[in-house]
N, C-alpha and C positions, 0 to 999 in steps of 0.2 A: 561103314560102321566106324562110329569113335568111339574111344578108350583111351582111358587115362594111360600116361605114359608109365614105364617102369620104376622110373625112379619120386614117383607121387604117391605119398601116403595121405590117407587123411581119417577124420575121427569124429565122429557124434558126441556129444557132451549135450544132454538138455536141447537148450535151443539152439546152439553154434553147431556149423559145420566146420572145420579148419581144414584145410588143404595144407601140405608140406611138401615143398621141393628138397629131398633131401640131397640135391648135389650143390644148389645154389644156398640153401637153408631158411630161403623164402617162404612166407605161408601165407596163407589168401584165408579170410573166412566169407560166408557165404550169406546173405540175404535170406529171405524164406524162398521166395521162387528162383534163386540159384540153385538152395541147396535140394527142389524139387526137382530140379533139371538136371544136377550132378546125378543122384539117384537114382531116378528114375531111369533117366536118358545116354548117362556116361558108365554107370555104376549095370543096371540093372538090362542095358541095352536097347529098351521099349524104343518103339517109333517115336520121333520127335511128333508130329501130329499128336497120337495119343496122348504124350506129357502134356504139350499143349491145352488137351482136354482135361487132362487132370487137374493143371494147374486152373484154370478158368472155372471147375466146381468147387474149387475148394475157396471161394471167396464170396461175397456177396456184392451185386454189382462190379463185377471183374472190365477190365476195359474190353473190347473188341478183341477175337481171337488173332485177329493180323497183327496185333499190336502187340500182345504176346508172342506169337508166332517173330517178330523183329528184334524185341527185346531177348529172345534164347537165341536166335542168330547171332548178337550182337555179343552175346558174353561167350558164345560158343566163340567167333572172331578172336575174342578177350585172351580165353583162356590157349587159344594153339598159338598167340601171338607171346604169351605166358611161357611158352612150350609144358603145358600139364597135360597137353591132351594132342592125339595124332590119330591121323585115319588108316584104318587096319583094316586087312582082307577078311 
């Protein structure tokens, strides 16, 4: 399981997501299918597979689910290289 770290806040506004490192004072915002992944997947705990699904209906002509399926691996890499996010029992 991932989850966002302790010291990561962050906040909905409309269409932005912002991520806040309040130790560093860095803040990240978020894409549309970031901030479905953040949510979903970091926030909300859902199987990354199912995000996956989620994210692939919500578009019309969406790419291949592998390719989605790389692109959330890819920003998951992102964000624990960030330290916003760490693997929990």
């Amino acid at each position: 399981m991932i989850r966002a770290k302790k010291h990561i806040v962050w906040r909905k506004k409309k269409e932005l997501l912002v991520l806040l490192d309040t130790v560093s004072g860095c803040y990240f915002t978020l894409n549309p299918v970031g901030q479905d992944l953040w949510l979903t997947h970091i926030v909300d705990q859902q199987p990354l597979e199912q995000t996956v699904d989620q994210i692939a209906g919500k578009y019309n002509n969406p790419p291949a689910k592998e390719q989605i399926l790389a692109d959330c691996h890819k920003l998951i890499e992102d964000w624990k290289n960030n330290a916003l996010i760490e693997e929990s029992a």
